[in-house]
MITOR-575433 format. One line per field, with one value per residue (C-alpha): x, y, z; residue in one letter. Coordinates in nm, 2 decimals. Example, Ala and Ser with C-alpha at 12.3 -4.5 7.8 and 13.67 -1.06 7.14 Angstrom:
% residues 2
east = [1.23, 1.37]
north = [-0.45, -0.11]
up = [0.78, 0.71]
res = [A, S]
This chain:
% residues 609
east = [8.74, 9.04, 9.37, 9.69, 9.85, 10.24, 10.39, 10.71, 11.00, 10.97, 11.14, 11.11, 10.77, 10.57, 10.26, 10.41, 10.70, 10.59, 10.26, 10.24, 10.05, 10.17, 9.92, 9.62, 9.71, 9.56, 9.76, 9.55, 9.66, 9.79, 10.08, 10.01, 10.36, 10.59, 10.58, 10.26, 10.25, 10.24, 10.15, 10.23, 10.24, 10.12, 10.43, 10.41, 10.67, 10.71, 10.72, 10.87, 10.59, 10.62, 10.87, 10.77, 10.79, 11.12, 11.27, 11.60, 11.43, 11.10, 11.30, 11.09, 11.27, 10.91, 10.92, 10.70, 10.45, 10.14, 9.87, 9.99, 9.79, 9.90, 9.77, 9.82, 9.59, 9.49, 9.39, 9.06, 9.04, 8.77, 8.53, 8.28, 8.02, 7.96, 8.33, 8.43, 8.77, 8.94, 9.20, 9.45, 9.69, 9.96, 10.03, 10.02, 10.06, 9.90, 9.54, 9.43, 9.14, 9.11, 8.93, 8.86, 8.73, 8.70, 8.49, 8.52, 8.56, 8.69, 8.89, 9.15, 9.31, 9.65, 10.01, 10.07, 9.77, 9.65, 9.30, 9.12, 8.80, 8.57, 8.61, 8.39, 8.12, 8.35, 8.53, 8.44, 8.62, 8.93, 9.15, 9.05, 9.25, 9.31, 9.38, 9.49, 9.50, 9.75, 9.75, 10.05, 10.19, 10.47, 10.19, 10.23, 9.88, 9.88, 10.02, 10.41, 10.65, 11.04, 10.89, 11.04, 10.77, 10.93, 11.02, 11.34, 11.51, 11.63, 11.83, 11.63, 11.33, 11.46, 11.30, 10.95, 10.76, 10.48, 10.25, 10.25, 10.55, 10.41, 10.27, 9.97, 9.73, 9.47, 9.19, 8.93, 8.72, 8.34, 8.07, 8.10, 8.45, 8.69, 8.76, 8.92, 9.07, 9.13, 9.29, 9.30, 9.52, 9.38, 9.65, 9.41, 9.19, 9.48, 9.21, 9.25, 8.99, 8.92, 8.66, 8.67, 8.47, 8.34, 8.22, 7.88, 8.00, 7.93, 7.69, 7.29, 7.20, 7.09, 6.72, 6.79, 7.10, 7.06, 7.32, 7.30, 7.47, 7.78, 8.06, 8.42, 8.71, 9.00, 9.35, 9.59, 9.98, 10.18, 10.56, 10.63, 10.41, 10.14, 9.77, 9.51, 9.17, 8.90, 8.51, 8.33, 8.20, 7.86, 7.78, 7.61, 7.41, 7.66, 7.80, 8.13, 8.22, 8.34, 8.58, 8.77, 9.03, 9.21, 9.62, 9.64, 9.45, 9.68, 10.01, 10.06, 10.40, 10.53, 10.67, 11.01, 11.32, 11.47, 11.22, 11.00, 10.75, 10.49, 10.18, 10.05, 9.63, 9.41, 9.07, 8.83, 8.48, 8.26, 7.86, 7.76, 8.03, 8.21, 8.51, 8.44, 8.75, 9.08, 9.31, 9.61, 9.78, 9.99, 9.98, 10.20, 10.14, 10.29, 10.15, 10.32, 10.21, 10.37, 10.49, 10.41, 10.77, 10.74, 10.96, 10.82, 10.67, 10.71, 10.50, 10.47, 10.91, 11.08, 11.25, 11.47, 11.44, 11.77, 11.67, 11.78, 11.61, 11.52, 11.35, 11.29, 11.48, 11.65, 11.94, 11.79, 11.38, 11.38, 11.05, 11.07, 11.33, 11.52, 11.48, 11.36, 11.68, 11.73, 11.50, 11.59, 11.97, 11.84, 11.72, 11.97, 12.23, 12.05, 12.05, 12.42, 12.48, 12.33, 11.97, 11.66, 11.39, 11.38, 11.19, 11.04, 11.03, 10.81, 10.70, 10.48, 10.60, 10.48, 10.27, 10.57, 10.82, 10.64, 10.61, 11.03, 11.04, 10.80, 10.97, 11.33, 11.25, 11.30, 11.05, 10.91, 10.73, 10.43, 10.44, 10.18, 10.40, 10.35, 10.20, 10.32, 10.04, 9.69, 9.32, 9.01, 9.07, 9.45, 9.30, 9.01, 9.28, 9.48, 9.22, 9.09, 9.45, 9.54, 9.22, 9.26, 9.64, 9.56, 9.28, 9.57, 9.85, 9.74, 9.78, 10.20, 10.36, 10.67, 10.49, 10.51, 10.40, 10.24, 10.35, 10.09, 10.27, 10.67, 10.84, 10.48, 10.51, 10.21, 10.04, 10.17, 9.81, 9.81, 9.98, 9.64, 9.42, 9.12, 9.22, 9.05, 9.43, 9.44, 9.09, 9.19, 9.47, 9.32, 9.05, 9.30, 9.43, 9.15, 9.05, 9.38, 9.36, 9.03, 9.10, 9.39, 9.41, 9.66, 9.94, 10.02, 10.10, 10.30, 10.10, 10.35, 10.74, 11.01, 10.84, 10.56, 10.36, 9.94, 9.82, 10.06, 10.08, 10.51, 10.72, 10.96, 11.25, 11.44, 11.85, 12.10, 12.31, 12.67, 12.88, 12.80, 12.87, 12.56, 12.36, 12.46, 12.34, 12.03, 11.97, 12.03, 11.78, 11.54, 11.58, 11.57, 11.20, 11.35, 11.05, 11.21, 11.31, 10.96, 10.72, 10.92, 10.72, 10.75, 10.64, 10.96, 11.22, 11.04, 11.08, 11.44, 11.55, 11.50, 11.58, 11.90, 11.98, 11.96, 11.96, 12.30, 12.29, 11.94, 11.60, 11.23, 10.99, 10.85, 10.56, 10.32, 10.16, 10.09, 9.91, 9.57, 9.41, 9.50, 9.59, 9.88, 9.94, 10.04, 10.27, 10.43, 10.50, 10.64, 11.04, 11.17, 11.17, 11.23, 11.48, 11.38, 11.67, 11.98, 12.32, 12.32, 12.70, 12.86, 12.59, 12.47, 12.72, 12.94, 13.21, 13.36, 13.67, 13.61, 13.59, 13.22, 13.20, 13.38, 13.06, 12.83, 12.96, 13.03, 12.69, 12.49, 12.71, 12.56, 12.20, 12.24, 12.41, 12.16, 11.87, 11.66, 11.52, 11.32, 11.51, 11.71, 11.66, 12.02, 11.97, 12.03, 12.06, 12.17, 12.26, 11.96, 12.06, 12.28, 12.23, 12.50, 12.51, 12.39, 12.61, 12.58, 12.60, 12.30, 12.43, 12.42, 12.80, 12.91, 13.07, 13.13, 13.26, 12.98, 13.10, 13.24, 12.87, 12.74, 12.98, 12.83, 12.47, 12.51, 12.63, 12.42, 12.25, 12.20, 11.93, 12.13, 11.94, 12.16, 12.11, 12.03, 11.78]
north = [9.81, 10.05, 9.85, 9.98, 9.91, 9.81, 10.11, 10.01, 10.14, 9.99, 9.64, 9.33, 9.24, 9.55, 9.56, 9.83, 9.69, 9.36, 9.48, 9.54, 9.87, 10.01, 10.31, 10.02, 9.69, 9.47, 9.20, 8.89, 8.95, 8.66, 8.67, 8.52, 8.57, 8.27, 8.07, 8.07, 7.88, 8.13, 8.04, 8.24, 8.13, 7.79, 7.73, 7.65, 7.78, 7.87, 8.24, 8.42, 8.66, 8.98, 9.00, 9.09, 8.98, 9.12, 9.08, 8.88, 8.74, 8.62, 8.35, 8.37, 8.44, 8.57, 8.88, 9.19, 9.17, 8.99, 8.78, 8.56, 8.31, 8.34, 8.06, 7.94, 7.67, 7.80, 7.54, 7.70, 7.38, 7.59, 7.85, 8.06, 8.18, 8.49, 8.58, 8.77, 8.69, 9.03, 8.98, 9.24, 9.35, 9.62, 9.63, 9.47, 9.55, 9.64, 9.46, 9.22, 8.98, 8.77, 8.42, 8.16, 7.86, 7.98, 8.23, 8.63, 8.84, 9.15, 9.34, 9.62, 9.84, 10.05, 9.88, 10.08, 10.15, 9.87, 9.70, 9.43, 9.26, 9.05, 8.67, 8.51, 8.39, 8.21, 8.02, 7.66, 7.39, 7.26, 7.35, 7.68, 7.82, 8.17, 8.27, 8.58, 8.69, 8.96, 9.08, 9.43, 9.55, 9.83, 10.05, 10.41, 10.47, 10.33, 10.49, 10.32, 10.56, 10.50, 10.14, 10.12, 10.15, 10.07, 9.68, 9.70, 9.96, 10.32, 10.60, 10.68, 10.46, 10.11, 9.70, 9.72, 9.46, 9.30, 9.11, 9.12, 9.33, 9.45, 9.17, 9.01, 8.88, 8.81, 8.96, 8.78, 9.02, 9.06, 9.10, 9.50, 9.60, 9.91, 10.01, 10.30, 10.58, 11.00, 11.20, 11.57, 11.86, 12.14, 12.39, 12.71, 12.55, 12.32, 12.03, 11.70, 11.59, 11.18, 11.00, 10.62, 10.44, 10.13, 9.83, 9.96, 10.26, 10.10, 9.85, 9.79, 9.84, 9.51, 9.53, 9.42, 9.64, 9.86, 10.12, 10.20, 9.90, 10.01, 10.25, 10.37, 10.34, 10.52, 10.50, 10.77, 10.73, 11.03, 11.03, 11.09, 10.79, 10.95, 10.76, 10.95, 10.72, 11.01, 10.89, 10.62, 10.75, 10.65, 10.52, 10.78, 10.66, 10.65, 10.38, 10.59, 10.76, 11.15, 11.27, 11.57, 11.61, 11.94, 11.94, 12.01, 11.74, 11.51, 11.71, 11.82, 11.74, 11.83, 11.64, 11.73, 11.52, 11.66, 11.54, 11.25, 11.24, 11.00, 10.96, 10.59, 10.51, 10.22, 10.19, 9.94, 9.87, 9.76, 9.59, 9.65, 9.52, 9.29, 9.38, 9.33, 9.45, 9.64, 9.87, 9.99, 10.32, 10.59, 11.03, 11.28, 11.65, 11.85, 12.14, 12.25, 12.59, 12.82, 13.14, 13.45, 13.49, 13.09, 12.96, 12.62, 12.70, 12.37, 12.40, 12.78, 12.82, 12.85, 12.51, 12.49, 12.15, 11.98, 11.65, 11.35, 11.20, 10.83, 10.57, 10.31, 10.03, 9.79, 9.55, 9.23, 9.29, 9.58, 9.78, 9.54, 9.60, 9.26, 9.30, 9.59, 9.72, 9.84, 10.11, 10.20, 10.25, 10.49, 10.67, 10.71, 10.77, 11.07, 11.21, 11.11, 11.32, 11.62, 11.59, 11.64, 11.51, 11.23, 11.33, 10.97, 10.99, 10.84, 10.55, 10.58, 10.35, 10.11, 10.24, 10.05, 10.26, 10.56, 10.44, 10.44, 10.77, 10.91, 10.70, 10.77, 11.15, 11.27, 11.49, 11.32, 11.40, 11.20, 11.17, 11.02, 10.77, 10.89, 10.74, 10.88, 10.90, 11.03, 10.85, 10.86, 10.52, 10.63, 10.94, 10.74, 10.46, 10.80, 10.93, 10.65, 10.51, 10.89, 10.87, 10.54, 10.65, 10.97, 10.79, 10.57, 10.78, 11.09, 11.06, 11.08, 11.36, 11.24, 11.38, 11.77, 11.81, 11.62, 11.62, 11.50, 11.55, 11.54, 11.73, 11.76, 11.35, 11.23, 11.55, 11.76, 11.85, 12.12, 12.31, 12.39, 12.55, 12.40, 12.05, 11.71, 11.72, 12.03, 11.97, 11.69, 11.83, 12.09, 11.83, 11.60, 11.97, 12.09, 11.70, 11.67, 11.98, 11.88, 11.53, 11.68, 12.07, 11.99, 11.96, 12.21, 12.09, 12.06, 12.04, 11.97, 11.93, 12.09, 12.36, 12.44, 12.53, 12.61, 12.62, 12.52, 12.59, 12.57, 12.66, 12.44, 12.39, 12.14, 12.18, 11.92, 12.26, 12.17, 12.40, 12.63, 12.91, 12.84, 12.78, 13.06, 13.26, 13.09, 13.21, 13.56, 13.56, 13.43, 13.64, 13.97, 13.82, 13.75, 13.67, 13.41, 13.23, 13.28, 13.22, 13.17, 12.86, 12.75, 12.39, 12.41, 12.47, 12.19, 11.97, 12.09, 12.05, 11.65, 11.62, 11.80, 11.69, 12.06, 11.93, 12.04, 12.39, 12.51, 12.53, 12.47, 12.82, 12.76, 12.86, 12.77, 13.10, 13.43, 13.49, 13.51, 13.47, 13.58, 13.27, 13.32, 13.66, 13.55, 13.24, 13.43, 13.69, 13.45, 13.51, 13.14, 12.84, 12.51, 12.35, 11.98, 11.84, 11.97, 11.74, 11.40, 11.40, 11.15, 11.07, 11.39, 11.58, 11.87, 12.08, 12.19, 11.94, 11.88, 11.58, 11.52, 11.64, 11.96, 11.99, 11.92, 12.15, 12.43, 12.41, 12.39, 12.66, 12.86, 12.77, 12.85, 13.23, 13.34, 13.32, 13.21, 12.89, 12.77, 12.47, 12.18, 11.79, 11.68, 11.39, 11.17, 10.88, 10.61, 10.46, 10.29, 10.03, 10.18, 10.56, 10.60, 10.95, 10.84, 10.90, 10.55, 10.24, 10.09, 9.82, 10.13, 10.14, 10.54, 10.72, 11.02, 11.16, 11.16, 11.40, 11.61, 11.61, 11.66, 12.04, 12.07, 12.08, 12.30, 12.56, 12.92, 13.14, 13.51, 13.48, 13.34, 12.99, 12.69, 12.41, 12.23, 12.39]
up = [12.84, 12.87, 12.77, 12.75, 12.41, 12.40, 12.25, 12.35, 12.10, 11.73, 11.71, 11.52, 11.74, 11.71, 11.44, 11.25, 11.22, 11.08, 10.90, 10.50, 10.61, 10.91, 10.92, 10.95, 11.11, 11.26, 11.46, 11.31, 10.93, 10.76, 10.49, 10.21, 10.02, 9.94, 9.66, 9.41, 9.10, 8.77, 8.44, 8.12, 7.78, 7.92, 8.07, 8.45, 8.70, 9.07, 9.16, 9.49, 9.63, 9.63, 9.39, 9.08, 8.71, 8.56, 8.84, 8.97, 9.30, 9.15, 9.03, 8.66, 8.33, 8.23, 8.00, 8.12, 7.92, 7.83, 8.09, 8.40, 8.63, 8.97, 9.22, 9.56, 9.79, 10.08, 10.32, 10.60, 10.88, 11.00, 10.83, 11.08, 10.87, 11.09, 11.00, 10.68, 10.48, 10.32, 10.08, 10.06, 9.77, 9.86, 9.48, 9.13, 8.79, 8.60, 8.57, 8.81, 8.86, 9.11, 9.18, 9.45, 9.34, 9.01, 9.13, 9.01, 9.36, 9.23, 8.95, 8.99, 8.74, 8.81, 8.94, 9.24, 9.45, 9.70, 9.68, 9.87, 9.85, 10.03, 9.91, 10.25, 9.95, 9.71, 10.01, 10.15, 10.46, 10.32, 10.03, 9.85, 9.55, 9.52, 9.16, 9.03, 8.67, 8.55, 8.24, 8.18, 7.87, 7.73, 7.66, 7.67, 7.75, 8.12, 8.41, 8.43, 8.55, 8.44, 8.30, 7.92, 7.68, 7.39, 7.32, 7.56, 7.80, 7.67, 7.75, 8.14, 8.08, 8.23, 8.24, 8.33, 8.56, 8.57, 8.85, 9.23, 9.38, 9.74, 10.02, 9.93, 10.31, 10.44, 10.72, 10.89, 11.06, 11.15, 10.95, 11.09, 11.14, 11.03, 10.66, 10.70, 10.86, 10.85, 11.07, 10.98, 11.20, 11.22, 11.32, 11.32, 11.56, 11.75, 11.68, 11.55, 11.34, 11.27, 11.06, 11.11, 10.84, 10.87, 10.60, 10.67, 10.44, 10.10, 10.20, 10.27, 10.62, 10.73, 10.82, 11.21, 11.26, 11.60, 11.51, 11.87, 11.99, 11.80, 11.96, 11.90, 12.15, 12.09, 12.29, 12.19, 12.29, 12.26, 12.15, 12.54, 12.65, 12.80, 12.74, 12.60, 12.66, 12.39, 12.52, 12.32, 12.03, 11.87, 11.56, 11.33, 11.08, 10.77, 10.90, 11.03, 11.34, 11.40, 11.65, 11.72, 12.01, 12.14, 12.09, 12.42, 12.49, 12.35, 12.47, 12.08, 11.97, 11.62, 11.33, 11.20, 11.04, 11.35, 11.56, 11.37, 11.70, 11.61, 11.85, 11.78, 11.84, 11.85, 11.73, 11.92, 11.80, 12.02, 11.95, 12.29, 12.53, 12.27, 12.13, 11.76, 11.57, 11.66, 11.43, 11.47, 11.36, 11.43, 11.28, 11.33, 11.35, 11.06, 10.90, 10.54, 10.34, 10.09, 10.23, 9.99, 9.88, 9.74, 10.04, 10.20, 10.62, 10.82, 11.11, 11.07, 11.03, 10.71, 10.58, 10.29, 10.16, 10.08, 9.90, 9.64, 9.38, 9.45, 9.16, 9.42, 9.19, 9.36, 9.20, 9.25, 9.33, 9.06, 9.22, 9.55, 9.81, 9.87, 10.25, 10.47, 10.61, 10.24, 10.25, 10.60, 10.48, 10.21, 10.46, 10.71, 10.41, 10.26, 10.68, 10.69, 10.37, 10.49, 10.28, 10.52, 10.15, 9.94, 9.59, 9.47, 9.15, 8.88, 9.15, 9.44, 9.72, 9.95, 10.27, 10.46, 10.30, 10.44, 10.72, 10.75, 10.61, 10.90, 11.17, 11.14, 11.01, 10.59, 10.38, 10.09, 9.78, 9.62, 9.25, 9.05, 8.79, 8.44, 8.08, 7.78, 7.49, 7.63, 7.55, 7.75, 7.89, 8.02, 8.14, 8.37, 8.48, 8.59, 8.76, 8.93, 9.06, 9.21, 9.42, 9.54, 9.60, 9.80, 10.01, 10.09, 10.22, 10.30, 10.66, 10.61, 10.78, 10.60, 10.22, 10.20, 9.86, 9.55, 9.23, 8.96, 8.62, 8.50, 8.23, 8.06, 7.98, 7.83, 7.83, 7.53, 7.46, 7.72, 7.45, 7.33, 7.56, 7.62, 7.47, 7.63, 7.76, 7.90, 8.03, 8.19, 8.35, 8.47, 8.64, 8.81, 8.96, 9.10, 9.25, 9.41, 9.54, 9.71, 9.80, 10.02, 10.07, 10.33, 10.06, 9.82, 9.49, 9.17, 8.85, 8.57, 8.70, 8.57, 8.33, 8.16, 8.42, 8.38, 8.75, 9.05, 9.43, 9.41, 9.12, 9.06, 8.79, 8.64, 8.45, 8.37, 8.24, 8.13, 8.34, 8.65, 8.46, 8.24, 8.53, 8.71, 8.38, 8.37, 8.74, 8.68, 8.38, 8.60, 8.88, 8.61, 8.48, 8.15, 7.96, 7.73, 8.02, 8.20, 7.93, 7.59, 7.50, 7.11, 7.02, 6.77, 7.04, 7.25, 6.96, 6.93, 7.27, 7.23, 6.82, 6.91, 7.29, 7.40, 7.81, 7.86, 7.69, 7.77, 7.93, 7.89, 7.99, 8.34, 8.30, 7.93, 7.92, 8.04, 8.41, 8.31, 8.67, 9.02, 9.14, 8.79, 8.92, 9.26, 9.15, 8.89, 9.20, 9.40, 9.48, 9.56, 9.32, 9.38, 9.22, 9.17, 8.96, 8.90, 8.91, 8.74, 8.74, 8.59, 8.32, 8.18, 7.98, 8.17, 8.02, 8.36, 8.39, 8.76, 9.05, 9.10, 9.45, 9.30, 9.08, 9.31, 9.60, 9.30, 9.18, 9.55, 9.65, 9.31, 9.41, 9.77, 9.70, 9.43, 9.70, 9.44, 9.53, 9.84, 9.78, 9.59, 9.46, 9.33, 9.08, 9.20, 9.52, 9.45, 9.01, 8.87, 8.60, 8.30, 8.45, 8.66, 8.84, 9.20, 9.47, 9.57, 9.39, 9.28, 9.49, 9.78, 9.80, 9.88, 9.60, 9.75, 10.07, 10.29, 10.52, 10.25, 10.10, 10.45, 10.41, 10.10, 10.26, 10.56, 10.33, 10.46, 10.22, 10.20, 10.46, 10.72, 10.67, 10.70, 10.48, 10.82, 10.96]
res = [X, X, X, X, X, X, X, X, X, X, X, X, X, X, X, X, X, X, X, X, X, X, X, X, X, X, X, X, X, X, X, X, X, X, X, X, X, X, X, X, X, X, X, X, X, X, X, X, X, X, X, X, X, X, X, X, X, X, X, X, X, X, X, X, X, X, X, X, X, X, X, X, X, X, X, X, X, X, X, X, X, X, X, X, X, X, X, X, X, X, X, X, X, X, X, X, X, X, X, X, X, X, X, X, X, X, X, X, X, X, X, X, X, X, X, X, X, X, X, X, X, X, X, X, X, X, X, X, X, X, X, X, X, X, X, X, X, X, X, X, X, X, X, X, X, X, X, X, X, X, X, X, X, X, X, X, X, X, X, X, X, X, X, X, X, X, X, X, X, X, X, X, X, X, X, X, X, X, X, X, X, X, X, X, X, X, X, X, X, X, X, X, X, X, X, X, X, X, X, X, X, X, X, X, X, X, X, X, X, X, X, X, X, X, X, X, X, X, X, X, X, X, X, X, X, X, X, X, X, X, X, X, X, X, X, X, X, X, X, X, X, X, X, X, X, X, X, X, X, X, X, X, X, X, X, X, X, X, X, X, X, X, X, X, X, X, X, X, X, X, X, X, X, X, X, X, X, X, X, X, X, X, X, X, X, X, X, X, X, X, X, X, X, X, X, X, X, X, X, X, X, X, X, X, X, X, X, X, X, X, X, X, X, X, X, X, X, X, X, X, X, X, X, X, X, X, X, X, X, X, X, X, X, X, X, X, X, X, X, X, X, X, X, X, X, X, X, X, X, X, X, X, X, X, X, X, X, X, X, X, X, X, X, X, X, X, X, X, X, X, X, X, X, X, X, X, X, X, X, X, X, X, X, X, X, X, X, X, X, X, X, X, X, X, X, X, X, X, X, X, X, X, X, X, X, X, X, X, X, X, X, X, X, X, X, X, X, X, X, X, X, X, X, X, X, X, X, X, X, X, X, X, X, X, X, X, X, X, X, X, X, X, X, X, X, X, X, X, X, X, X, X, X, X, X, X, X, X, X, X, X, X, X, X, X, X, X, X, X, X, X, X, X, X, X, X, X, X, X, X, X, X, X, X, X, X, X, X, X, X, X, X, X, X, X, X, X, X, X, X, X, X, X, X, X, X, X, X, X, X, X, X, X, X, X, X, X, X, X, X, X, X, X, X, X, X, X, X, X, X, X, X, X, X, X, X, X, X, X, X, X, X, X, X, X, X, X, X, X, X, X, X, X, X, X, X, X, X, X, X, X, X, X, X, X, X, X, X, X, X, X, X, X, X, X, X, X, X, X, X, X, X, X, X, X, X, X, X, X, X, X, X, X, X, X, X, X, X, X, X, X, X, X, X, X, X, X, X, X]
């Protein structure tokens, strides 16, 4: 039974890097993008899967907004009845129902987490159509990130888009076979911790199902190559299977941007002595925690993050990358310049992109994309979407922290305590927190702050003098600029375009419990946006690498912050302050920026370590 799986170094043959989902691939999948036929407005044209709606490459001149057919023939030659057919969406907005042969087989709500559902009932020999209805809108109720939610694109709110933008493909697997998978460090204990669920999970036992005749085989490869074989494990009677391993068992290696180590493992279940399904993943070990003083630990050693915005917009796919080697140049441009994150903001990427982030080695946030008006529906659509979301990724050593609100979007009912707002804010804190206590969080980015592992801090201030200001006030405990919160001055700051002259309070209120008490103690902030030169206003008549190494330099001396996010990577659309193009063409110097960001602090730490 023991095989040895080709882990030979990632190329253009290996599962992960071919498969929509890298962290859960199986090496029978079948793509199902191309051309569909899309209907809106009962006018027929063809459309270019996976790009979406709004988009350049779908080759549609559809508008955002309003309901579109999507459907494609999908011809079976053969169709085992003792097989099951998964269908698999990476992404689609906003919400979806799908059909075969005219016949419902599931519904999803939310635009950027993946779903998939079992069609084996609706599906028959020959041709099958696979329909999917789409229906998206410029509502500011629904969870749409830098989307425009007015009629057209404004100020930093750009063209929205609609339908399918990650792969859409297809599974056929047996009737028992793996759903999922968690893998959990624990770096008291040195133990890894797995639970493998299986499509027994959520459904009736069958009546004649021997549980016993199901086991687990797992084959562990470690970044060095050596072949961990862990003993079968059995079935319990949940339908999943539970499995720890020592790290010296499997030669524990750690996670870094210096030193990306990835181990990759396979999951084989077996009925009896039939191999029934195979998985394939890959983890990496990486623990992240908050030191007392507010400074980030990676793997138990003090990190100061260095990072760049990125809005994941691309020139002619708008949310879909035109080709891979995109993303994979983001990457290696922010390590050229120096930056060891990437902040995604107001998006949450594909599992692929992820995947590049852990391979080649860069820190990167999650950030649940934000509505702007609350209701109870928006609030349940939100809820539902970050669960399905975390489920999803969590098992990225890439993603240090989670951010679940911005700049108190959509959620200016936390200015009164105890509102269904605040409530619910408070809710989605405490659930994320459980879902994933590996990460530490940020509940509201920027300011206002009610309950938050990291403090963080946003300024687009018009000269470095101002800043440096602002940073002494800070560092003095100045209560205005701690917890001077008036819902006039909010209102000011946007009637009157205050962003280059002042700030919003960091934190809403008072400290009213110890958990307060301790974050209001903490030393080190983390500054996640600052920059944007070239687009937001500055008084200080220099080059922009002159502002940016003038303002770092200011960040870096005051030893205030555990670390920065310059706004931003690369231009997106009209806003043009990246330090590439938004075609990705350099801007600035990159080894003059890579200077810039090996500048050392008071502490002795180097930007790069």
């Amino acid at each position: 039974m023991n095989r040895a799986v080709d882990f030979s170094s990632i190329g253009n043959n290996s599962i992960f890097e071919d498969h929509p989902n890298p962290s859960w691939a199986r090496r029978t999948w079948i793509s199902l993008d191309g051309k569909w036929t899309i209907e809106h407005k009962r006018e027929k044209s063809s459309i270019q899967v996976p790009y979406p709606v709004g988009s350049q490459l779908s080759g549609v001149h559809f508008l955002d907004k309003g309901t579109f057919k999507y459907s494609k023939s999908l011809e079976i030659t053969e169709l085992d009845k003792k097989k099951r057919f998964i269908l698999n969406v990476g992404a689609c907005d906003y919400s979806t129902k799908i059909f075969v042969n005219h016949s419902e087989v599931g519904r999803h709500v939310g635009g950027y987490s993946s779903f998939a559902f079992d069609i084996t009932e609706a599906l028959h020999k020959g041709t099958n159509k696979i329909e999917l209805i789409v229906r998206d809108s410029h509502s500011p109720f629904q969870v749409r990130g830098k989307q425009t939610f007015l009629r057209k694109p404004f100020y930093v709110w750009y063209k929205g888009i609609s339908g399918l933008w990650q792969n859409i493909w297809m599974e056929i697997v047996d009737p028992v076979y793996l759903r999922h998978g968690e893998l959990n460090p624990d770096f008291d204990a040195d133990i890894l911790r797995g639970r493998i669920q299986t499509s027994l999970l959520d459904d009736d036992f069958p009546e004649n199902l021997e549980i016993a005749e199901y086991s687990l085989h797992i084959e562990i490869v470690s970044p060095n190559g050596d072949i961990i074989d862990l003993h079968p494990i059995k079935m319990n009677n949940t339908g999943e299977f539970h499995f720890q391993c020592s790290f010296p068992e499997i030669k524990a290696t750690l996670w870094s941007p210096d030193n990306p180590a990835l181990y990759r493992i396979r999951y084989d279940l077996y009925r009896e002595q039939q191999c029934i399904d195979t998985v394939e993943s890959y983890f990496g070990l990486r623990s992240v925690h908050i030191d007392s003083d507010g400074s980030f630990l990676i793997n138990g050693k003090k990190c100061f993050l260095r990072m760049a915005l990125a809005q994941g917009y691309y020139p002619k796919g708008a949310y879909t990358p035109e080709n891979k080697e995109i993303i994979q140049n983001d990457i290696l441009n922010l390590k050229m310049m120096g930056y060891n994150g990437a902040r995604i903001h107001e998006k949450v990427e594909s599992p692929y992109f992820q995947f590049l982030c852990d391979k080649i080695g860069i820190f990167t946030s999650f950030e649940m994309p934000s509505f702007y008006l609350p209701s109870r529906r928006g609030f349940r659509a939100y809820e539902q979407e970050l669960k399905e979301l975390i489920k999803r990724d969590t098992g990225h050593p890439s993603c240090i922290f989670r951010i679940l609100f911005n700049e108190t979007w959509g959620i200016w009912g936390i200015y009164k305590k105890n509102s269904r707002t605040d409530k619910f804010v408070r809710k989605m804190i405490t659930m994320t927190r459980k879902l994933d206590p590996s990460r530490p969080i940020i509940d509201n980015s920027g300011w206002e702050h009610i309950d938050t592992d990291i403090v963080d801090f946003h300024h687009y201030l018009g000269s470095a003098s101002l800043a440096r200001m602002i940073y002494q006030k800070i560092a003095e405990n100045d209560q205005r600029i701690l917890f001077g919160f008036s819902k006039w001055k909010v209102l000011a700051f946007y009637l009157f375009d205050w962003v280059s002259t002042k700030t919003r309070p960091i934190f809403l209120r008072a400290p009213s419990t110890s958990r307060d008490i301790d974050c209001r103690k903490r030393k080190k902030i983390l500054l996640s946006e600052y920059g944007g030169f070239g687009w937001y206003t500055n008084r200080d008549c220099n080059s922009i690498i002159d502002l940016i190494e003038e303002y770092t330099r200011d960040i870096v001396v005051s030893d205030l912050f555990s670390g920065y996010c310059y706004t931003q990577l690369y231009d997106v659309y009209n806003e043009t302050n990246g330090l590439l193009t938004f075609n990705r063409e350099l801007k600035i110097d990159p080894a003059r920026l890579r200077s810039i960001n090996a500048i050392i602090g008071p502490e002795g730490i180097s930007f790069a370590d």
